[in-house]
C-alpha positions as CSV (number, residue, x, y, z in Angstrom):
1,X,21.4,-12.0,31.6
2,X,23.5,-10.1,33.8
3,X,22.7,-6.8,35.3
4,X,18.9,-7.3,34.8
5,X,18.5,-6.1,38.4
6,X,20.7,-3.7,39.4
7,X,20.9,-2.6,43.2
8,X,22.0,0.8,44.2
9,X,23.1,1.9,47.7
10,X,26.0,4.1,49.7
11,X,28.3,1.8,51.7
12,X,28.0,4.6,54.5
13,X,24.2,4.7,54.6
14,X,22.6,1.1,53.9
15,X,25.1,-1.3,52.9
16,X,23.8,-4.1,55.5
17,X,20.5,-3.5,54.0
18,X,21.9,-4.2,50.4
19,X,23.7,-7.2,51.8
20,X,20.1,-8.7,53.3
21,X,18.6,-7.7,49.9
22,X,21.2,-9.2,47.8
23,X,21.0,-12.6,49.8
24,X,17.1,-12.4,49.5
25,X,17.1,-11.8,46.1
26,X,19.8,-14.0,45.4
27,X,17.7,-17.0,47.0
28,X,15.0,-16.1,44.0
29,X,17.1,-15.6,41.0
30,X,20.1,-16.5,39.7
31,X,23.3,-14.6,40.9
32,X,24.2,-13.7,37.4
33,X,21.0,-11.5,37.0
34,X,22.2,-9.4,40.4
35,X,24.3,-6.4,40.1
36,X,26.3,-5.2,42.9
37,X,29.5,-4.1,42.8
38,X,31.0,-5.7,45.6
39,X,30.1,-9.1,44.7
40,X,30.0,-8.6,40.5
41,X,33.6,-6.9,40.0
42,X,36.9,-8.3,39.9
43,X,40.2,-6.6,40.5
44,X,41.2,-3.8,38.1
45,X,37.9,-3.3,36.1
46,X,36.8,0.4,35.8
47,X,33.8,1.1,38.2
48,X,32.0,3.8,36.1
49,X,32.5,1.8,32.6
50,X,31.1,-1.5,34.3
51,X,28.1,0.4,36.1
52,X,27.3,2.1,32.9
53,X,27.1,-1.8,31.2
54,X,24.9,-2.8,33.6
55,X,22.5,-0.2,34.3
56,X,22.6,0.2,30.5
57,X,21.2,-3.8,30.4
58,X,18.9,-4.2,33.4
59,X,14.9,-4.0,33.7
60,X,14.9,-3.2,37.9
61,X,17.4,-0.2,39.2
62,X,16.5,-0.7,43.7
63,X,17.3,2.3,45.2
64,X,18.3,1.5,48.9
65,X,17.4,4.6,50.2
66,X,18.6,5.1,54.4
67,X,18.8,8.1,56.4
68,X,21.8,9.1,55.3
69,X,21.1,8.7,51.6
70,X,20.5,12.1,50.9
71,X,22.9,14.3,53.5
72,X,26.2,11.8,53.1
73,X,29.2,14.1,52.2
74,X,32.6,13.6,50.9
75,X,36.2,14.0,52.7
76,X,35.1,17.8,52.1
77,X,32.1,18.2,53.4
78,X,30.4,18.3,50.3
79,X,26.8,16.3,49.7
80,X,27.8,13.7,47.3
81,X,24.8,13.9,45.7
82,X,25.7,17.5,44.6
83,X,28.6,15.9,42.4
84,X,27.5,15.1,38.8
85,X,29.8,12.3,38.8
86,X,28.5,10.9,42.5
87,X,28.3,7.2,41.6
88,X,25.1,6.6,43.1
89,X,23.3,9.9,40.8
90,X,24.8,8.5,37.8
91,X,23.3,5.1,38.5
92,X,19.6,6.3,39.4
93,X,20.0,8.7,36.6
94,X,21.2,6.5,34.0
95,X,18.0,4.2,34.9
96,X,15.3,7.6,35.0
97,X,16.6,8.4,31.3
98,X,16.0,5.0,30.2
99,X,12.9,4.9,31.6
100,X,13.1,1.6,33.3
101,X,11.2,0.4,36.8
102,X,13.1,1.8,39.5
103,X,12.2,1.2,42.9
104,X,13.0,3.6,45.7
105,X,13.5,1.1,48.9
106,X,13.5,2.8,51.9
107,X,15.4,1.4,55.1
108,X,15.8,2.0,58.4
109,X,12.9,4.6,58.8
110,X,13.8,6.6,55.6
111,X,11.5,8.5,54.0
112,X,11.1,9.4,50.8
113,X,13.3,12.5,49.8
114,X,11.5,15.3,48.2
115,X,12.2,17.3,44.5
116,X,14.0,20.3,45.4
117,X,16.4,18.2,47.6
118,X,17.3,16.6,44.4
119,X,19.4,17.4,41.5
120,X,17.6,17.9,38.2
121,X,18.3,14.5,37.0
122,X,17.4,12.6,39.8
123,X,13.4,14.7,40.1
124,X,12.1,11.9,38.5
125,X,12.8,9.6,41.3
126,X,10.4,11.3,43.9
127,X,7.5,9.9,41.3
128,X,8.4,6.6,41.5
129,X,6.3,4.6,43.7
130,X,8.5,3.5,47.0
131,X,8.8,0.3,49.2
132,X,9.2,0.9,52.8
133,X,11.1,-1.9,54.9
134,X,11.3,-2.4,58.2
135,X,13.6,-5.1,60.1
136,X,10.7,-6.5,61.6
137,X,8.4,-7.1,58.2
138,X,11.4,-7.3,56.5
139,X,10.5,-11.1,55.1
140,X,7.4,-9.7,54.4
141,X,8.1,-6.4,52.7
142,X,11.0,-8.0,50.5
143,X,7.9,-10.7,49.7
144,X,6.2,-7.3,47.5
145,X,9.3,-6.4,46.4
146,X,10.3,-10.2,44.8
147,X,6.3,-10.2,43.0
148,X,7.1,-7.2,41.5
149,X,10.3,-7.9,40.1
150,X,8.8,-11.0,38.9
151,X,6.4,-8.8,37.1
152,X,9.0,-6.6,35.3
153,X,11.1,-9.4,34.3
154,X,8.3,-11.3,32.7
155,X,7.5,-8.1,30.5
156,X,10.9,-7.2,30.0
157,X,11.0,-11.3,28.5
158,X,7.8,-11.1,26.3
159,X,9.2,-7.6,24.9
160,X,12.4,-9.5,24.3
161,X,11.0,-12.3,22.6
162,X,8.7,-10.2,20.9
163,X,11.8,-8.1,19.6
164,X,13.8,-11.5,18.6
165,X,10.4,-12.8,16.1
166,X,10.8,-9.2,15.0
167,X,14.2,-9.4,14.2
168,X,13.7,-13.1,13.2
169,X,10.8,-12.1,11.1
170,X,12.6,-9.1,9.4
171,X,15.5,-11.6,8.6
172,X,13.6,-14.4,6.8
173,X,11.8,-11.0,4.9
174,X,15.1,-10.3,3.8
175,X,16.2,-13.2,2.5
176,X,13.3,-14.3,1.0
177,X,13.6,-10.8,-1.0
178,X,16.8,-12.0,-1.6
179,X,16.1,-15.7,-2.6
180,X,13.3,-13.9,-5.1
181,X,16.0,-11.2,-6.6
182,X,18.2,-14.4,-7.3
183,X,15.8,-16.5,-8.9
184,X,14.4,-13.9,-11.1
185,X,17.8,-13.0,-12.0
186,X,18.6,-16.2,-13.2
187,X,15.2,-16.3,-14.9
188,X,16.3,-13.3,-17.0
189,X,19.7,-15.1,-17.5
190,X,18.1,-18.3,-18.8
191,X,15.7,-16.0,-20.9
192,X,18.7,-14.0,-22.5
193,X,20.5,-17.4,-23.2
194,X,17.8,-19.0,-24.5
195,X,17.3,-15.9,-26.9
196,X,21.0,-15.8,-27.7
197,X,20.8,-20.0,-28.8
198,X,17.9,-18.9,-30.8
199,X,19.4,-15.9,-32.7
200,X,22.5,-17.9,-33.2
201,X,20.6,-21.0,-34.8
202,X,19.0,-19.0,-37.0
203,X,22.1,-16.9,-38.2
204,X,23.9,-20.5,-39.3
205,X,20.6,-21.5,-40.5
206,X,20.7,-18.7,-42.9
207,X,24.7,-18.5,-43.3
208,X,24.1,-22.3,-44.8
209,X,21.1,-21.0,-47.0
210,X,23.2,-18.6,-48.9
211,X,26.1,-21.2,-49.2
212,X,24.2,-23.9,-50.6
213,X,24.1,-24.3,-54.5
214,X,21.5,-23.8,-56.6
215,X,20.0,-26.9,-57.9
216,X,20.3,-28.3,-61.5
217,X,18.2,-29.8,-63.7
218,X,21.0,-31.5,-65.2
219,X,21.8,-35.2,-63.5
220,X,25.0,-34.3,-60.8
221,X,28.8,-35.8,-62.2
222,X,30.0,-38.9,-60.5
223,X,33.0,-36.7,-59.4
224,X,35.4,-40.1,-59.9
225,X,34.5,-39.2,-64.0
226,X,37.1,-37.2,-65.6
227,X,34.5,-34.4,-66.7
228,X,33.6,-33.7,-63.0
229,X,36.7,-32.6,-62.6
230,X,36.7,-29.1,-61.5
231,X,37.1,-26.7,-64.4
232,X,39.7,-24.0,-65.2
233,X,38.9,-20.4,-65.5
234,X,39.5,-19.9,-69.4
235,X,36.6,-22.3,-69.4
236,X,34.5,-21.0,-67.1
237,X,34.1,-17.6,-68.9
238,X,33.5,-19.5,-72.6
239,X,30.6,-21.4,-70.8
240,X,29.2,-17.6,-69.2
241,X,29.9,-16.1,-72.7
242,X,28.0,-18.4,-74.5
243,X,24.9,-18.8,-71.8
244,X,24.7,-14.7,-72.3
245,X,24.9,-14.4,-75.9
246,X,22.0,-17.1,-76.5
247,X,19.6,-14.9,-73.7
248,X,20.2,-11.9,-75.9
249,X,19.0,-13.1,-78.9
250,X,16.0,-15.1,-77.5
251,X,14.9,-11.9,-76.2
252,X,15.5,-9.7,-79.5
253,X,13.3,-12.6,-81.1
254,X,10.5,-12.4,-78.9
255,X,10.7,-8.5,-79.0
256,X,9.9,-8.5,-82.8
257,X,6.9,-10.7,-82.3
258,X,5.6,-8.8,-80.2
259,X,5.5,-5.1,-81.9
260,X,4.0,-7.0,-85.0
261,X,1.1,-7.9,-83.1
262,X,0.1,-4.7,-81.6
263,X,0.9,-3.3,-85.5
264,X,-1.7,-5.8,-86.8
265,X,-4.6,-5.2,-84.1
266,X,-4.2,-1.6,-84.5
267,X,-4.8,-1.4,-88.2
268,X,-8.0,-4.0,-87.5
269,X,-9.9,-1.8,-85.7
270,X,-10.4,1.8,-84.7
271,X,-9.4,3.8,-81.5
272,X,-12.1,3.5,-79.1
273,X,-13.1,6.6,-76.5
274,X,-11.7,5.8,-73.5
275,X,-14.9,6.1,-70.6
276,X,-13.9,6.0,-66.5
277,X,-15.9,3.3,-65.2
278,X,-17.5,4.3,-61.7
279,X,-15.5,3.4,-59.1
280,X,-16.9,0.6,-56.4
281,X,-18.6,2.3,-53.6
282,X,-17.1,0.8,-50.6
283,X,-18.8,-1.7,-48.1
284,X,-18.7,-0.7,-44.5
285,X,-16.7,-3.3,-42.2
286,X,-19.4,-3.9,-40.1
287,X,-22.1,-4.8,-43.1
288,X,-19.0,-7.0,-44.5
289,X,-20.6,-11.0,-44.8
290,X,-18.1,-12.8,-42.3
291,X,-15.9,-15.7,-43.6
292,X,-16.7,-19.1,-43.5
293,X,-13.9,-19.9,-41.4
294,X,-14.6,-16.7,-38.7
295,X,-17.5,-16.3,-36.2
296,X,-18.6,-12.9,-36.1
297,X,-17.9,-11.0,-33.1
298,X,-20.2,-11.4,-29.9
299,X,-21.2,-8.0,-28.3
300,X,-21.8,-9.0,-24.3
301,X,-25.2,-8.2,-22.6
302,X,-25.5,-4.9,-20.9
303,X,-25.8,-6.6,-17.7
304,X,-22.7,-8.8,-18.2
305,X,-20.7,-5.9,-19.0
306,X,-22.0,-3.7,-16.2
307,X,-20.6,-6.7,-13.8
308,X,-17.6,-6.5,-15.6
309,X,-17.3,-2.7,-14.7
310,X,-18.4,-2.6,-11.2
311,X,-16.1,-5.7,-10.6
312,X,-12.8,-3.4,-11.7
313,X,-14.1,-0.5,-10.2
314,X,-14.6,-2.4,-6.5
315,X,-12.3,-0.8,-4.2
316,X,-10.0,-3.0,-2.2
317,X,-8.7,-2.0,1.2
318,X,-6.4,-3.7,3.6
319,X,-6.8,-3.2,7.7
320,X,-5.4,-3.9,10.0
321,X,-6.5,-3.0,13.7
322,X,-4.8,-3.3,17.2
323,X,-6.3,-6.2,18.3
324,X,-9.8,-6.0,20.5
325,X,-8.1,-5.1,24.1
326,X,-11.7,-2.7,24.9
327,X,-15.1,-1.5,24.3
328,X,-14.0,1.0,22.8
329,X,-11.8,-0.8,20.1
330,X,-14.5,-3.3,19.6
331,X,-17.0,-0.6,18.7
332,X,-14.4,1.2,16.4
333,X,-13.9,-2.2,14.5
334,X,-17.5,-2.7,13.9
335,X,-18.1,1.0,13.0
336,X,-14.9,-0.1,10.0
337,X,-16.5,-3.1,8.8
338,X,-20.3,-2.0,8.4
339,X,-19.2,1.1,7.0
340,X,-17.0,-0.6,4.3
341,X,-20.1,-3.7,4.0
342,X,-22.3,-0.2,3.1
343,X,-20.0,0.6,0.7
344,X,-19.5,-2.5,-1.2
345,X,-16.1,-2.2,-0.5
346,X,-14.1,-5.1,-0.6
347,X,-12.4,-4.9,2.7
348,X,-9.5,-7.1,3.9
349,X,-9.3,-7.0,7.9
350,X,-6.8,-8.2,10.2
351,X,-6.4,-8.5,13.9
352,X,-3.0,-7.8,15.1
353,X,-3.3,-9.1,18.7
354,X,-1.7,-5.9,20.1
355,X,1.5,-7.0,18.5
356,X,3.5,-4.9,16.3
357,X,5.1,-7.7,14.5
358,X,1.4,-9.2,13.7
359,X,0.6,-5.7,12.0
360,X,3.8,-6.0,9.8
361,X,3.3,-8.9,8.8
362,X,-0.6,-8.1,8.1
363,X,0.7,-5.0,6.0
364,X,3.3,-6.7,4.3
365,X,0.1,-9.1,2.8
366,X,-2.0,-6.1,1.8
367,X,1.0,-5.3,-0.6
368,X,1.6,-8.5,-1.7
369,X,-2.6,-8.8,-2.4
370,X,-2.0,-5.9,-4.5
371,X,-4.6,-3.8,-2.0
372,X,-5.9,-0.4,-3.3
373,X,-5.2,1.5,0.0
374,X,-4.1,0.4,3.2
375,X,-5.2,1.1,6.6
376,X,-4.2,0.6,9.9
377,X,-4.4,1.7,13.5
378,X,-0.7,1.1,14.7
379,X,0.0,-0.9,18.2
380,X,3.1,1.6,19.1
381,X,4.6,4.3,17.4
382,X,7.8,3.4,16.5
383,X,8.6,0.3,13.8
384,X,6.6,0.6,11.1
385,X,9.2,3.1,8.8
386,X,10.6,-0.1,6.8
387,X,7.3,-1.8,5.9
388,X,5.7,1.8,4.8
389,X,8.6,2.2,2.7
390,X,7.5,-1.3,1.0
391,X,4.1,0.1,0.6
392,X,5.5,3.3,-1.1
393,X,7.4,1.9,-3.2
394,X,4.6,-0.6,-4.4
395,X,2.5,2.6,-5.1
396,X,-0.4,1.7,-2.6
397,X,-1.3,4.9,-0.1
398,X,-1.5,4.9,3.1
399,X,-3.9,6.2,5.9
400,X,-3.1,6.0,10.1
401,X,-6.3,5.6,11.6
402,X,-6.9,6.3,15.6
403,X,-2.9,6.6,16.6
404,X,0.4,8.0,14.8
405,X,3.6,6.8,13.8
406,X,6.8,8.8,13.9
407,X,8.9,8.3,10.9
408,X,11.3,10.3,9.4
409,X,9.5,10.6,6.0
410,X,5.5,12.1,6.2
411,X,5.1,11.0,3.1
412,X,5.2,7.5,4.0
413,X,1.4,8.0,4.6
414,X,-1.5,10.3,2.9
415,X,-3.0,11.0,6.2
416,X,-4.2,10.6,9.7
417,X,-7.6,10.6,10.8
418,X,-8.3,9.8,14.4
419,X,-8.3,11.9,18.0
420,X,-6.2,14.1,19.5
421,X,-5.2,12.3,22.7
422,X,-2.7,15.4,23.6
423,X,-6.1,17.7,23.8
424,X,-7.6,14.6,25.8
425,X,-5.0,15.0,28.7
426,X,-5.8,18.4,28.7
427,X,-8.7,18.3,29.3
428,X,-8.4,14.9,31.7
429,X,-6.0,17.1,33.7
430,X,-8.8,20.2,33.9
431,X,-11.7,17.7,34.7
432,X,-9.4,16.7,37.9
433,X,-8.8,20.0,38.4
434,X,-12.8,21.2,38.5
435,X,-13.6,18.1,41.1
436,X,-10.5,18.8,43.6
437,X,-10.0,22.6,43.2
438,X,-6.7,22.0,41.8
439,X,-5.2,19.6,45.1
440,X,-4.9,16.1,44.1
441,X,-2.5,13.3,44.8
442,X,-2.7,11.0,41.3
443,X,-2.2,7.7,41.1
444,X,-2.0,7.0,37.3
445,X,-3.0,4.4,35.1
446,X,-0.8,4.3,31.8
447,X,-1.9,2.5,28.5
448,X,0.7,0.9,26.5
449,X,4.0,1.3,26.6
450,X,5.4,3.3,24.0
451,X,1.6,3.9,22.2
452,X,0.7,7.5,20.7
453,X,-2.3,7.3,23.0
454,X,-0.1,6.7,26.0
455,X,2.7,8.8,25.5
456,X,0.4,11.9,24.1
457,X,-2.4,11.7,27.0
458,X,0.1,12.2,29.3
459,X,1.7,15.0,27.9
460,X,-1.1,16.6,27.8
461,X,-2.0,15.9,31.0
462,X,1.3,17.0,32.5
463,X,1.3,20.4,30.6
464,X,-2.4,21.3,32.6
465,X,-0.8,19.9,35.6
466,X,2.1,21.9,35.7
467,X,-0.4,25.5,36.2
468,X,-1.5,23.7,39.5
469,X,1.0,23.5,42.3
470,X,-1.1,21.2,44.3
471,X,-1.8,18.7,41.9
472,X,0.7,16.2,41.8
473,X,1.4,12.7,40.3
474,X,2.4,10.5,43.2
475,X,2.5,6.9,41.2
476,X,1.9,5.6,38.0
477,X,2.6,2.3,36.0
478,X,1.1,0.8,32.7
479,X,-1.9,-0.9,32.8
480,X,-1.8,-1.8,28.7
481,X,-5.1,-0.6,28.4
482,X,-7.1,-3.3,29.9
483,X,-9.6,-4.2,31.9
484,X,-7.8,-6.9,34.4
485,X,-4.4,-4.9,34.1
486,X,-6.1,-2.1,35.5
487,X,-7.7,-4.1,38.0
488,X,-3.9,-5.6,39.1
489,X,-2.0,-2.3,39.1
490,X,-4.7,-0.9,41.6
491,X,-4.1,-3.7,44.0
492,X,-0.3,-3.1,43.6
493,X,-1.3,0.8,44.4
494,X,-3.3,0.7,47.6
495,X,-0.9,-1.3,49.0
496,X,2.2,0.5,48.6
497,X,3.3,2.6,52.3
498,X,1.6,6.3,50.7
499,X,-1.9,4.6,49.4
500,X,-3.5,6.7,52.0
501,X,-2.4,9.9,50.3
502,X,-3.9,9.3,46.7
503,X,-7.6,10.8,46.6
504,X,-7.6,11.0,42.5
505,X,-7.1,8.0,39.9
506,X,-6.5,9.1,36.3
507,X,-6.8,6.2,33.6
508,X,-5.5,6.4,30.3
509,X,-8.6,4.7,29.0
510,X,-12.3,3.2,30.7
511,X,-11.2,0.1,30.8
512,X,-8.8,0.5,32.9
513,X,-10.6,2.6,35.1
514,X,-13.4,0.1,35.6
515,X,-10.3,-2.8,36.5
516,X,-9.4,-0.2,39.0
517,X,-12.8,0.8,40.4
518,X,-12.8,-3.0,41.0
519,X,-9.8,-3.3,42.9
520,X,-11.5,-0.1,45.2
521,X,-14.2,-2.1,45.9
522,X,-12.5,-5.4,47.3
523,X,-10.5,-2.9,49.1
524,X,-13.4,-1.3,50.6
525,X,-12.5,1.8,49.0
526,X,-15.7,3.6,48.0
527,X,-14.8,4.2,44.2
528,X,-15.9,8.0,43.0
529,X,-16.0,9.7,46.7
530,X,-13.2,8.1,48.4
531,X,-11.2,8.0,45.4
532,X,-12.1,10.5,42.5
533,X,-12.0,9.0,38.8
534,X,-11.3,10.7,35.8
535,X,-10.6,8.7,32.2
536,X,-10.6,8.6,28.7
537,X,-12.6,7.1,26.0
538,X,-16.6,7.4,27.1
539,X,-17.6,4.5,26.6
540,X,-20.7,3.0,27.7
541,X,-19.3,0.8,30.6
542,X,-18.6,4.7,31.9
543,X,-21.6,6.0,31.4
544,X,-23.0,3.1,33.6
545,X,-20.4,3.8,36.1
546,X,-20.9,7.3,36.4
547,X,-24.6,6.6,37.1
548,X,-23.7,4.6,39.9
549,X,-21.8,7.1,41.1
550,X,-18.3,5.1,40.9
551,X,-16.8,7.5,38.2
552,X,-16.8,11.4,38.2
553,X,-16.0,11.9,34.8
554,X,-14.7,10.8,31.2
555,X,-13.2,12.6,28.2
556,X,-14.8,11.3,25.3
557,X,-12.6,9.5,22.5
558,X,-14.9,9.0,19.8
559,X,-14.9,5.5,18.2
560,X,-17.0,5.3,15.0
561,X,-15.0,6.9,12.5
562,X,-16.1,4.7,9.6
563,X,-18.1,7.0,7.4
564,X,-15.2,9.6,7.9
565,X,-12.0,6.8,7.2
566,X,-13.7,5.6,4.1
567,X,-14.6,9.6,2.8
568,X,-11.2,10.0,3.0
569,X,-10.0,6.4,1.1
570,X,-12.3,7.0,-1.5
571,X,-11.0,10.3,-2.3
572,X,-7.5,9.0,-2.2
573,X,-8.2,6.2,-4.7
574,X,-9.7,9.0,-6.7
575,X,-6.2,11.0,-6.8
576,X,-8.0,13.9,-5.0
577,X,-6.0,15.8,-1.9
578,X,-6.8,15.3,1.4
579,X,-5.8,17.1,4.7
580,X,-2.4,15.8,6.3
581,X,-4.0,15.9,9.8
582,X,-8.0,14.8,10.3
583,X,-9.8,15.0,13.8
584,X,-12.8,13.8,15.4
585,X,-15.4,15.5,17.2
586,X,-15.3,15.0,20.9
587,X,-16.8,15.8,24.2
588,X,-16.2,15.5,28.2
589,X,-19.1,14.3,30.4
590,X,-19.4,14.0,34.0
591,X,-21.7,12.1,36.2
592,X,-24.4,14.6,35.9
593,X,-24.6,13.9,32.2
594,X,-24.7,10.1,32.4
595,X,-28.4,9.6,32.8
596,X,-29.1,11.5,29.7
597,X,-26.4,10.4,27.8
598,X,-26.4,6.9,28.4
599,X,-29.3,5.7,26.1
600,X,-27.2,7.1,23.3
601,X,-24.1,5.5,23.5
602,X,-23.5,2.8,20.5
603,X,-20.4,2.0,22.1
């Protein structure tokens, strides 16, 4: 796709070195995924509309930073970067808001410009990890520059893909919703038809009924005789005449009979008292003997009927979890399924992989199942608002465990129980604060992309940071929360040209720390001394590294929030409130806790 890597320079600062890069990179990828604007625009086009389209599509912004990068000045001695619509500052900012890699690349002995040189939009930039190139190591240096690209466009690929099953996914969703509408709408068609046919039979059935003549007893006319021959009216009201007169006197006769018999029996015998016979005392329906034909009815044992209960009563509750990318997940899983085994809950788990369209898909099932409440511990933030909506409308609540959503309706879900991974930065960012005395150059270790553990520890992080002057954030790239990503984005850190300068490592969780501490190693970086490490989540692997003395210090993120998740479903499914916002209990130890603690960890 054109404009996935996009290469900014000035023409009066570095434009041989853009040249050399754009033939390097050009010998790697394919020309149409390079933009640069002598080489990608034809006559006429508008320069700001087609750098806007580009930056706007790319995964890689290279800044080619020379030593005339940040003085050059216009016909009028003005710094061009002073001018909001500077093409170069709308490029590098256009690529900071999007929060895409961008790569400062410095050239010709540059160095790295610092923030109150820079415009407010372009700040970002000094916390972007930089390339230095020299013309001598310039094969070399470009060699780093190519494997990391490589990197960015393989993500920025499985994110794509990933966002094409989505879309794919979302599609078939749709029309099988719609294939389903249509056939039970002809279903009710057929249904109403059918009923129609049936109503309609039976009113000519019964339009026929009432036609038809009444049947004589008399042998039918040949009609071909002459007294089959339909009659006239004069005779029809003789024959009706006669037929009354003869009922009139057959009932006068029987009439006379009848009072000379009760005359008769009345004179025979006297009047006798009249006595009220005692009425019938009723029989209970239960006592009543049961007809031949009938059984009587069979009351269950207690015990079959106790099943029966408990069966009905058994609550069912859908999961679905992350995946199983740490210790600290695995532990949080386990901590879920024994508590709901204790229970006798009937629970229905799913892993998602760490893929959002796996936890969809897994919550779209729960609804289908017909699940009591659902639960689930959401890969990013953002996503889920459509498939909540489907669980709304089904009537079955919902509960965020562990991590938040961001939707535009709260009540899409009952409640959310689970850490508060701002507070966690916080108190990361004091923890660094207490081992350096508030001077640190951070390299940092980021989790997922886009996660509410991600993008909420490092707010809170930054908020502490910003009381210390000398504390500063020097790198920092995502390590997805895992071991051997945390382990690979180290190596990428110590050797970029300022790995000398970082003396503290914050992780987003152990895991990566422990990747990291790693890399140190192989390195020959003494890991907790040379390098000071602070992270999140205390788990055990933690504990056992701060006892070796490798890690100074983790903030606890407390795992085994069974017994508290199921409190809360089981008041849900019992209609009683709940708090909108639930938090765990939480702690920060350093390594002269680790001894102690470590026997206790369950995680």
């Amino acid at each position: 796709m054109s404009g996935q890597i996009f290469i900014s320079y000035r023409r009066d600062d570095a434009s041989y070195a853009a040249g050399r890069l754009y033939d390097r990179l050009s010998a790697r990828f394919p020309g149409n995924q390079i933009f640069m604007d002598v080489d990608n625009l034809d006559p006429g086009v508008d320069f700001v509309e087609a750098i806007e389209t580009s930056v706007g599509s790319c995964e890689v912004l290279i800044a080619v930073i020379g030593k005339q990068w940040l003085v050059s000045s216009d016909e009028e001695g003005r710094r061009r970067l002073d001018n909001p619509d500077d093409f170069v500052r709308l490029e590098i900012a256009a690529a900071l808001k999007r929060n895409i890699r961008v790569i400062p690349l410095l050239v010709d002995g540059a160095l790295m410009p610092r923030s109150n040189e820079l415009p407010d939009d372009l700040k970002l930039l000094i916390r972007r990890n930089a390339l230095e190139v020299s013309h001598t190591r310039f094969n070399a240096d470009l060699g780093r520059l190519v494997t990391a690209i490589e990197r960015v466009l393989e993500k920025a690929d499985a994110e794509r893909k990933q966002r094409e099953e989505q879309e794919r996914s979302a599609a078939e969703q749709r029309q099988h919703e719609q294939k389903e509408r249509l056939e039970e709408e002809q279903h009710q068609t057929k249904v109403k038809q059918s009923a129609r046919e049936k109503e309609e039979k039976a009113i000519i059935a019964e339009t026929a009924k009432r036609e038809q003549p009444a049947p004589s007893s008399k042998p039918q006319l040949d009609q071909t005789r002459p007294e089959s021959k339909l009659r006239t009216p004069a005779t029809v009201l003789i024959i009706l005449g006669s037929t009354l007169a003869g009922l009139a006197i057959v009932w006068l006769g029987f009439s006379l009979v009848t009072a000379s018999h009760d005359k008769t029996a009345l004179a025979r015998s006297p009047m006798p008292t009249p006595t009220l016979a005692p009425s019938p005392t009723p029989v209970p329906s239960a006592t009543l003997a049961p007809s031949p034909r009938s059984k009587p009815p069979v009351t269950p044992p207690q015990s079959q009927a106790s099943a029966t209960e408990a069966a009905k009563e058994k609550l069912v509750v859908g999961f679905s979890q992350v995946g199983a990318e740490s210790g600290w997940r695995t532990a949080n899983t386990e901590s879920i399924k024994s508590e709901a085994q204790k229970r006798g809950i009937d629970l229905r788990f799913s892993d998602a992989q760490q893929k959002e369209v796996n936890q969809i898909k897994a919550i779209r099932s729960f609804i289908a199942q017909g699940v009591d409440v659902i639960a689930f511990s959401p890969v990013v933030e953002t996503g889920f608002e459509p498939v909540l909506q489907e669980a709304k409308k089904a009537g079955i609540p919902v509960v965020l465990c562990d991590r938040a959503v961001k939707v535009s309706d709260p009540s899409l879900y009952v409640t959310f129980l689970g850490p508060d991974f701002v507070e966690e930065g916080r108190r990361a960012a004091n923890a660094v604060a207490k081992l350096t005395g508030g001077k640190a150059n951070i390299a940092e270790l980021v989790g997922t992309v886009g996660s509410a553990p991600a993008i909420d520890r490092k707010k809170g992080f930054e908020e502490v940071l910003a009381k210390y002057p000398g504390m500063k954030i020097i790198m920092s790239e995502s390590a997805d929360f895992t071991r051997a990503k945390g382990k690979e984005v180290m190596e990428a850190f110590l050797q970029s040209p300022n790995a000398k300068e970082i003396n503290v490592l914050f992780a987003h969780n152990d895991d990566m720390a422990l990747g990291a501490i790693q890399a140190m190693e192989e390195a020959g970086i003494k890991p907790g001394q040379d390098i000071k490490i602070v992270s999140i989540d205390a788990v055990r692997g933690a504990f056992e590294a701060m006892k070796d003395g490798k890690l100074n210090a983790t903030v606890e993120c407390n795992p085994l929030i069974g017994p508290q998740l199921f409190d809360l479903i089981e008041k849900i499914a019992n209609k009683q409130d709940v708090p909108k916002r639930v938090a765990s209990q939480e702690s920060v130890y350093y390594q002269s806790q680790a001894a102690a603690e470590l026997p206790k960890r369950q995680y």
